[in-house]
Backbone atoms as SQL, in Angstrom:
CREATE TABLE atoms (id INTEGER PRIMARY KEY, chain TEXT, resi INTEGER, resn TEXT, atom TEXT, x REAL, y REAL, z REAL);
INSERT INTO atoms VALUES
  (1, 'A', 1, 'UNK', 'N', 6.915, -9.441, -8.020),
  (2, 'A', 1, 'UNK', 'CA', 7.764, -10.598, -7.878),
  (3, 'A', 1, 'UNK', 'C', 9.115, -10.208, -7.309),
  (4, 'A', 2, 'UNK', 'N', 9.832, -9.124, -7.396),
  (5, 'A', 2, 'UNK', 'CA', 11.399, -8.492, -7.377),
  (6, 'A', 2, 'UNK', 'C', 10.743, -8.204, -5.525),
  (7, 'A', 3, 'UNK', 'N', 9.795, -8.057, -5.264),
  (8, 'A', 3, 'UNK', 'CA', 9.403, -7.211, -4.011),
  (9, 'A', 3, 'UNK', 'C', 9.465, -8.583, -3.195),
  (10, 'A', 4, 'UNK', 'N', 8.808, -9.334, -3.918),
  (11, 'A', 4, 'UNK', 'CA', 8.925, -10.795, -2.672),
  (12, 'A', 4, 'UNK', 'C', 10.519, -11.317, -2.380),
  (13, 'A', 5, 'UNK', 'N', 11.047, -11.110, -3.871),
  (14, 'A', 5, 'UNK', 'CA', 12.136, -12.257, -3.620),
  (15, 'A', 5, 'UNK', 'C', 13.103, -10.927, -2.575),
  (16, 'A', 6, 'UNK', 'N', 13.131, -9.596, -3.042),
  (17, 'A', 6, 'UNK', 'CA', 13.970, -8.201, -2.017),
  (18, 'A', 6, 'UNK', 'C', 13.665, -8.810, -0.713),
  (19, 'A', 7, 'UNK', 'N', 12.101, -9.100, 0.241),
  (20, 'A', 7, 'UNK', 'CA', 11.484, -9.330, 1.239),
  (21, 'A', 7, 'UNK', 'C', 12.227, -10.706, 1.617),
  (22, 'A', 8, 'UNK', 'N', 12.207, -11.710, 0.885),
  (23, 'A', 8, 'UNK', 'CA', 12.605, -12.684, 1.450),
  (24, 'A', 8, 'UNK', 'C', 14.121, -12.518, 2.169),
  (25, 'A', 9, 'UNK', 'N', 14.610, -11.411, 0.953),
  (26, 'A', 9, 'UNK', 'CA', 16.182, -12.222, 1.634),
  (27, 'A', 9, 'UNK', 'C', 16.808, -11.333, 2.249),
  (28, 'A', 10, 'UNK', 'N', 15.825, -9.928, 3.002),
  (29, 'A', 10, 'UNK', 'CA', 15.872, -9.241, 3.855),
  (30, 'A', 10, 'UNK', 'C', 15.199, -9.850, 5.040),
  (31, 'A', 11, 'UNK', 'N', 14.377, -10.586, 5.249),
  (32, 'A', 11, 'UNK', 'CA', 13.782, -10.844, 6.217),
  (33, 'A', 11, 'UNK', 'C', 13.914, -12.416, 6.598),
  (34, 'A', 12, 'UNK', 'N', 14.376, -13.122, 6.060),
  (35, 'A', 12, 'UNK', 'CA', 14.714, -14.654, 6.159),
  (36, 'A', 12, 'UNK', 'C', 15.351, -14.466, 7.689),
  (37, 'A', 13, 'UNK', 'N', 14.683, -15.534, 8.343),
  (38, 'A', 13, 'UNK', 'CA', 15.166, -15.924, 9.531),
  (39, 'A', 13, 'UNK', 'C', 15.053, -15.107, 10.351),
  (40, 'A', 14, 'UNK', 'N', 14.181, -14.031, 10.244),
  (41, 'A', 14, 'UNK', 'CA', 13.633, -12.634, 11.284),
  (42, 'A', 14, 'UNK', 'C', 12.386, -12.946, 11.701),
  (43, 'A', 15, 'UNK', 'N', 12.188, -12.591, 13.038),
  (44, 'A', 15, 'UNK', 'CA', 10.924, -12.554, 13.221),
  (45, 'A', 15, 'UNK', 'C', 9.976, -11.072, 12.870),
  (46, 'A', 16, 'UNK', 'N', 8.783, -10.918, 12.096),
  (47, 'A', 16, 'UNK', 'CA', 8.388, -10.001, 11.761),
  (48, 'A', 16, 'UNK', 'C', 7.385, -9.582, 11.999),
  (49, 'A', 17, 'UNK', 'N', 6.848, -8.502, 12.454),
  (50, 'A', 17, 'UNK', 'CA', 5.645, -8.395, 12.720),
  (51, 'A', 17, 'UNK', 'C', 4.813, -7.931, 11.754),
  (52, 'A', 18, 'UNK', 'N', 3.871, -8.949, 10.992),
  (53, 'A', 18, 'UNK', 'CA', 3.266, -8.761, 10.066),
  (54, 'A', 18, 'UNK', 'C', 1.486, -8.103, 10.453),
  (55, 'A', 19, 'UNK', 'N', 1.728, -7.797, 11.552),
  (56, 'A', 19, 'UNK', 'CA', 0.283, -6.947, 11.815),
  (57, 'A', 19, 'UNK', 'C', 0.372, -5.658, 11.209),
  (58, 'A', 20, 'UNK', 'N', 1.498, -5.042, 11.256),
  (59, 'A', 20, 'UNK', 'CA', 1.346, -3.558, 11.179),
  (60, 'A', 20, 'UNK', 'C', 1.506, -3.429, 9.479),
  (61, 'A', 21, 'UNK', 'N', 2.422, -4.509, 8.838),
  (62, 'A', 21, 'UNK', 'CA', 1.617, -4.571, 7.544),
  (63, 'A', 21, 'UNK', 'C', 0.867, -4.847, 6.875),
  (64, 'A', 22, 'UNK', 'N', -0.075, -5.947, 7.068),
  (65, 'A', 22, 'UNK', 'CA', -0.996, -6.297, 7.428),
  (66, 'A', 22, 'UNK', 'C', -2.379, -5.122, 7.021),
  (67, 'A', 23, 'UNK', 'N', -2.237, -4.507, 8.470),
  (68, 'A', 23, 'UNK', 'CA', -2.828, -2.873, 8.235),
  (69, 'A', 23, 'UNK', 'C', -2.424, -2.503, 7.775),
  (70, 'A', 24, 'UNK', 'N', -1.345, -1.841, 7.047),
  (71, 'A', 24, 'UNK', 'CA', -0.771, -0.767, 5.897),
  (72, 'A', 24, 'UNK', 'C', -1.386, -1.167, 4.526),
  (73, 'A', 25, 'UNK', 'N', -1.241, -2.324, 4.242),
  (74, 'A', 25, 'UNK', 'CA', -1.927, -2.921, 3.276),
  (75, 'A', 25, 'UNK', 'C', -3.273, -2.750, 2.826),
  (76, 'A', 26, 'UNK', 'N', -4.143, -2.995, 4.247),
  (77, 'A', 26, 'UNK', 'CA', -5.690, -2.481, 3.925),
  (78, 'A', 26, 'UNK', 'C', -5.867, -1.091, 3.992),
  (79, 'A', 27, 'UNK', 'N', -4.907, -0.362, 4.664),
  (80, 'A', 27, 'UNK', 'CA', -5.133, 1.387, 3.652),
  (81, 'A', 27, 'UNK', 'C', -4.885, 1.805, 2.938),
  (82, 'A', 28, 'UNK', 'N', -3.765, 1.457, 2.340),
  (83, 'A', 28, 'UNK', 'CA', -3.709, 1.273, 0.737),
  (84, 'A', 28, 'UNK', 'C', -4.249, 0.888, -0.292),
  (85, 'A', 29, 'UNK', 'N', -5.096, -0.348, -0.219),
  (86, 'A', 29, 'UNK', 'CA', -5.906, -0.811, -0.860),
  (87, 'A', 29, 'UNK', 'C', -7.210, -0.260, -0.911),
  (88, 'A', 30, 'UNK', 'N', -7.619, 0.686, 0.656),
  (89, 'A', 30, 'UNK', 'CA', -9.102, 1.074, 1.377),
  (90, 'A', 30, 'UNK', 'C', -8.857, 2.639, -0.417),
  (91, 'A', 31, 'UNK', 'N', -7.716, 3.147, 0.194),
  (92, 'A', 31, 'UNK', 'CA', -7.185, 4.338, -0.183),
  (93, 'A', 31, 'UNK', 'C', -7.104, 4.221, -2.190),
  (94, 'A', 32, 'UNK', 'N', -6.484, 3.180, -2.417),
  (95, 'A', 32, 'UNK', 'CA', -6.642, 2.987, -4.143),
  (96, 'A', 32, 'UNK', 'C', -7.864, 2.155, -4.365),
  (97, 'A', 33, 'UNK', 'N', -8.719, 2.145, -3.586),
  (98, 'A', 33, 'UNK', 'CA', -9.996, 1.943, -4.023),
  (99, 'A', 33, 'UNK', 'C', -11.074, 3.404, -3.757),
  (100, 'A', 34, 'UNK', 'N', -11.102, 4.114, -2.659),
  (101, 'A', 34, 'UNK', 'CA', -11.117, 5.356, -2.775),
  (102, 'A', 34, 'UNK', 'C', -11.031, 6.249, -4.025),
  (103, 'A', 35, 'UNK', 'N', -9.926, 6.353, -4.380),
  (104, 'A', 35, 'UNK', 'CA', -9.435, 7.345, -5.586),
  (105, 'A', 35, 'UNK', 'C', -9.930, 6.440, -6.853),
  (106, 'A', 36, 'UNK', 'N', -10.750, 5.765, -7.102),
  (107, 'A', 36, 'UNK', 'CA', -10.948, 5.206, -8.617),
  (108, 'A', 36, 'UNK', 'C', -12.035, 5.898, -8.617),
  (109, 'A', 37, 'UNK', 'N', -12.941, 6.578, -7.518),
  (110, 'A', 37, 'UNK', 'CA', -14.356, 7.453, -7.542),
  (111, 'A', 37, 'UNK', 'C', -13.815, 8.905, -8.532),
  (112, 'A', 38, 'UNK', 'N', -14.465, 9.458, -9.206),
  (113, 'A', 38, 'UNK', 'CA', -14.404, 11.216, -9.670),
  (114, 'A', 38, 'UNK', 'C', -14.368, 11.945, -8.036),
  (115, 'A', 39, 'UNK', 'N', -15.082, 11.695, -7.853),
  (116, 'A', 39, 'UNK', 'CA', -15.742, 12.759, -6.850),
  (117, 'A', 39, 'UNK', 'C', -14.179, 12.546, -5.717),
  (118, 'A', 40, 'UNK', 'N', -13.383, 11.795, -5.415),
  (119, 'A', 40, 'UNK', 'CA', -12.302, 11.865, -4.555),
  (120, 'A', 40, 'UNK', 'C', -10.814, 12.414, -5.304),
  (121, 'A', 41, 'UNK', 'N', -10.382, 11.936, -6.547),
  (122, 'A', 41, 'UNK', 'CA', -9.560, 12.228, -7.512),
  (123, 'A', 41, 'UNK', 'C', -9.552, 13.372, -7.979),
  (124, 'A', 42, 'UNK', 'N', -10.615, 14.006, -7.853),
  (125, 'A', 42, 'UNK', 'CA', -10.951, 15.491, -8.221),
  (126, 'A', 42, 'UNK', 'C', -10.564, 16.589, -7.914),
  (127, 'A', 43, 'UNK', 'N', -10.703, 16.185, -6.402),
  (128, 'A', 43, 'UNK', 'CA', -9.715, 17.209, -5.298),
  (129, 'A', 43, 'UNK', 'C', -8.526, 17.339, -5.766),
  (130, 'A', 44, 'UNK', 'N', -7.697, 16.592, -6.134),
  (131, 'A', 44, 'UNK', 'CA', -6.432, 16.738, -6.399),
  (132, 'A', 44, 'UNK', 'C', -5.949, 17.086, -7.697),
  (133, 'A', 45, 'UNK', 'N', -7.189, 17.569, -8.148),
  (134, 'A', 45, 'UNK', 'CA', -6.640, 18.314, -9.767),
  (135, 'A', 45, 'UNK', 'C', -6.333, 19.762, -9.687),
  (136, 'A', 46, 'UNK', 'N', -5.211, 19.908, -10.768),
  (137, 'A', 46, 'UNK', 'CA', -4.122, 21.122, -10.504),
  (138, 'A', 46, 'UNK', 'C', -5.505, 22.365, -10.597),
  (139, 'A', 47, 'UNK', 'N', -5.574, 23.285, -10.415),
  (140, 'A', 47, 'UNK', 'CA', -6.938, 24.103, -10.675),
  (141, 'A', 47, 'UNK', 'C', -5.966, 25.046, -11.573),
  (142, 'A', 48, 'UNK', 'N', -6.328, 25.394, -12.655),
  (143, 'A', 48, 'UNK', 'CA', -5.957, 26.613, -13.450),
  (144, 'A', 48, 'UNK', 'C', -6.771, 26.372, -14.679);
């Protein structure tokens, strides 16, 4: 909610190009849907 209302009143009356977030969005989402698997999250465990 703090992120919309920050967005609004940074961007009010701008034109924006909402493609490229748009896409950022679906790799983020592609990406935290990714990592809820073991088998991807795994990689990134500290090894010791």
């Amino acid at each position: 909610m703090i992120a919309w209302i920050v967005f609004f009143a940074v961007w009010r009356g701008k034109e924006v190009d909402f493609q490229k977030f748009f896409i950022a969005a679906l790799v983020l989402v592609a990406l935290g849907f990714l990592l809820t698997f073991p088998t991807f999250f795994l990689l990134f465990e500290p090894k010791g």
